[in-house]
N, C-alpha and C positions, 0 to 999 in steps of 0.2 A: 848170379850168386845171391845180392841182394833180396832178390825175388822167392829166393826157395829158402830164405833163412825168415822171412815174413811169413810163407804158407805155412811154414814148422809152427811158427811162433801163432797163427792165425787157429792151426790147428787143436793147440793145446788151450788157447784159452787167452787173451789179453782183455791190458786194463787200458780204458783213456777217462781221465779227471775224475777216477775213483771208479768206475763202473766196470764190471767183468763184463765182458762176449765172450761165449764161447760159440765156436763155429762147427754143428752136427760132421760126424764123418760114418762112414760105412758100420753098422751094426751097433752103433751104440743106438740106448733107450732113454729115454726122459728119466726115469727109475736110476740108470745109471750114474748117467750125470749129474743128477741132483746129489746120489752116493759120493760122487768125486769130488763135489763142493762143499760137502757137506750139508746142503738147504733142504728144507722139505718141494718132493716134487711138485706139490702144491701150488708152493711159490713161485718156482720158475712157470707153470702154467697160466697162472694168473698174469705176470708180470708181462707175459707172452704172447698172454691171448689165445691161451690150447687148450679149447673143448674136447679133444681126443688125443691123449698122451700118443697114442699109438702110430699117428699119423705124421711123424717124424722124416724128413728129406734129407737127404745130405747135402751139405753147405748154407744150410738155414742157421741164422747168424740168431744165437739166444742171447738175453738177458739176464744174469743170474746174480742176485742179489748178494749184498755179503753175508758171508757166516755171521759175523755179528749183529746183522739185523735182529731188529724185534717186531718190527712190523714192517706189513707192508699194507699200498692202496688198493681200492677193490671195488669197480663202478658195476652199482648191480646193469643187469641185460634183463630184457624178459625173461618172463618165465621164473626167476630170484625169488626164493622167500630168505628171512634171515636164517630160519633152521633149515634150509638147503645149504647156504653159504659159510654156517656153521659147521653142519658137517662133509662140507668139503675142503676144509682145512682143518678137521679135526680138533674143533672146541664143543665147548658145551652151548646150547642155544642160546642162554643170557649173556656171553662173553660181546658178539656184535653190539644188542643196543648200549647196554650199558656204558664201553665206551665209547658211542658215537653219541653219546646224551641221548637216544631214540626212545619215548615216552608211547610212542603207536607202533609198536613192528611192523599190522598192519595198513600202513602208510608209507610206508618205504615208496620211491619213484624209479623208475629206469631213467640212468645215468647219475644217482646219486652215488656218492661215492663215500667208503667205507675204512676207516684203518683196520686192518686187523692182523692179531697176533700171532709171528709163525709158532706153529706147534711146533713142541717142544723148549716156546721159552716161556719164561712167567711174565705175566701180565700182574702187576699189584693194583688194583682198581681200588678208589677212593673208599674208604670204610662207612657204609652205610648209614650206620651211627657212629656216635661221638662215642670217649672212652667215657665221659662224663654221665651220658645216658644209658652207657651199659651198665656201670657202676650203681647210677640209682634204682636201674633194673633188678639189677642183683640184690637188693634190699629187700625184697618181697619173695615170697616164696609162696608160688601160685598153690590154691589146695588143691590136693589129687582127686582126679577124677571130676573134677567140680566142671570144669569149663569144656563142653563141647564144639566149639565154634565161635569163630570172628566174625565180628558184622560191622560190615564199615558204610558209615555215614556222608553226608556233607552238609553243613550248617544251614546251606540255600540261603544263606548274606554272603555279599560280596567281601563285606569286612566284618570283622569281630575278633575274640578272643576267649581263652578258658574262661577266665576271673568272670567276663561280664556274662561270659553263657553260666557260669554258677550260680551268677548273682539271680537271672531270668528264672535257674529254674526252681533255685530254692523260693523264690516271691511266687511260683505259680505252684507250693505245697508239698515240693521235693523233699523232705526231712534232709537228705545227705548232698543237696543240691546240685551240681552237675553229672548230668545225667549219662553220660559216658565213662567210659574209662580209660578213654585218651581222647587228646585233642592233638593235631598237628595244624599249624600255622601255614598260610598264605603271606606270608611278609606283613600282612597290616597293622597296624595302630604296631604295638612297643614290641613284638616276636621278630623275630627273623624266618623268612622262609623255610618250611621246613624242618622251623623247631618242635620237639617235641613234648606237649604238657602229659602229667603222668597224675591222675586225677586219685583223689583221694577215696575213689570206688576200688580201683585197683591198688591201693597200698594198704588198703584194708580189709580188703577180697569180701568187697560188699556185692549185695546185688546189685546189676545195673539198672537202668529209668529210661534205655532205648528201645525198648521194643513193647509191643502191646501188648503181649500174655507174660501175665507172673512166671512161667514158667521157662520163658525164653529168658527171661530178665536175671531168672537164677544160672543159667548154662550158656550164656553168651555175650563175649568180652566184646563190648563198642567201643569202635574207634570212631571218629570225626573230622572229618579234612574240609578246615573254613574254606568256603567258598560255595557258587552257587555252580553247577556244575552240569543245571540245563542249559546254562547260556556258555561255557566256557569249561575247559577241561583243567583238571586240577596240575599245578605246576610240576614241574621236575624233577624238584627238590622236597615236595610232599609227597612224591610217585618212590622216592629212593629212601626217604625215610620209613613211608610205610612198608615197600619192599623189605627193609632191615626189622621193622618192629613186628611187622609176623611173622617172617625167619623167626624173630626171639621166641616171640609166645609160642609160635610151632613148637620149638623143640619144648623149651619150659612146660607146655602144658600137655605135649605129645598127640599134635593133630598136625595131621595132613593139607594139602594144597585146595581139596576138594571140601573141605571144614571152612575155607575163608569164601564169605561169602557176602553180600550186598545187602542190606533192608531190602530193598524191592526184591530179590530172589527168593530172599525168604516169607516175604507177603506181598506176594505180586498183584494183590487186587487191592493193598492197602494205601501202597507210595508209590511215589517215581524216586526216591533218594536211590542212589545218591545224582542220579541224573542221568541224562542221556551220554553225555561226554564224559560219562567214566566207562573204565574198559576192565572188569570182570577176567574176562580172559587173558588181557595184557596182565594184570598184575597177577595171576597163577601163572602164566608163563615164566615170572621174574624169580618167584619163589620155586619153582620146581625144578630149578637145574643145580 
């Protein structure tokens, strides 16, 4: 009697020390059961280890996360890119790195292992910029039509700052002196990593002083991320700031993913800025979802 009042109970679904099993029976589907749980099928196949929802036994004893989950773990396998793993749980491609801190998509490793968010709940991810820096954003109101394209830089020092890169370029005949129209910090000398400077080119919708033809200089807003970035790739925290500051200009100045773009792309026989270890493609990947 004990025994057929456990197989009921086995049947339908038990809990030990918080964890559901449920145990497959004749004609039900992965589809289903995840319906009866409420979970994305997703999830139970992750959790599971099911390449093929389809291939479902009877008395194969599942793991089924709780309704209240918000995430789950997710060890990529071969074959994984993060926009396979994205949309196999049904986010958008930025949702993985962002919160795994992943700065290279393409560097991702088999058996690295991934939080991610079951669809269907919110994920609130750390806000890009500060309310402070949006605020002093919104003080400026970019001129129309003016700015066709982002070019982003890197200082090529390992340490520095705005003040003393203004100081540099006004002494070598700058009139309006630093020559960009943003700087983002590496931590060094008095900034914080990842802070944003907001140059007196842009709050005055001057031309800028990063590019070699007058003409680039009138239609392309520079950014600059201290650091030397042949030897070493630009931090995390300058990766997510810049991600947020041309989201802004994108929309403010109404340009596309394919507008941000590098000094060396745009004069590929002039520089190597901003270096070998910056990633072009990572950061339009970041901005386009």
């Amino acid at each position: 009697m004990i025994k057929l009042i456990l197989v009921g109970i086995l049947a339908l679904g038990f809990s030990l020390h918080g964890q559901v099993t449920h145990v497959v029976r004749k004609n039900e589907t992965l589809g289903g059961i995840a319906k009866r749980y409420g979970v994305p099928t997703s999830a139970i196949q992750s959790i599971n280890g099911i390449s093929n929802p389809n291939l479902l036994f009877v008395g194969k004893k599942l793991q089924i996360p709780s309704g209240e989950s918000k995430q789950i773990s997710y060890t990529i396998k071969k074959g994984d890119s993060l926009g396979s793993i994205a949309n196999r749980f049904g986010e958008k491609q930025s949702v993985p790195p962002a919160i795994n801190n992943i700065s290279r998509p393409d560097l991702i490793k088999i058996g690295q292992k991934l939080i991610i968010p079951l669809k269907g709940t919110t994920h609130k991810a750390s806000p890009l910029l500060t309310s402070k820096v949006i605020s002093s954003l919104n003080k400026t109101r970019p001129r129309s039509g003016q700015w066709k394209r982002i070019v982003i830089h890197h200082s090529a020092t390992p340490v520095d700052d705005a003040l003393n890169m203004h100081r540099v370029h006004k002494a070598r005949g700058m009139k309006n002196g630093l020559a960009y129209h943003f700087v983002i910090s590496n931590g060094s000398r008095k900034a914080y990593d990842g802070e944003i400077y907001i140059g007196g080119r842009w709050v005055g919708q001057l031309d800028g002083g990063h590019m070699k033809k007058l003409s680039d200089n009138k239609s392309s807003i520079g950014i600059c991320l201290i650091g030397n970035f042949e030897l070493r790739a630009p931090t995390e925290k300058q990766l997510k700031s810049l991600e947020g500051l041309c989201e802004f200009l994108m929309k403010k100045c109404g340009l596309s993913p394919s507008q941000v773009m590098t000094h060396k792309v745009h004069h590929p026989n002039h520089t190597v800025c901003p270096g070998k270890f910056f990633s072009l493609s990572a950061i339009r990947k970041r901005i386009s979802s």
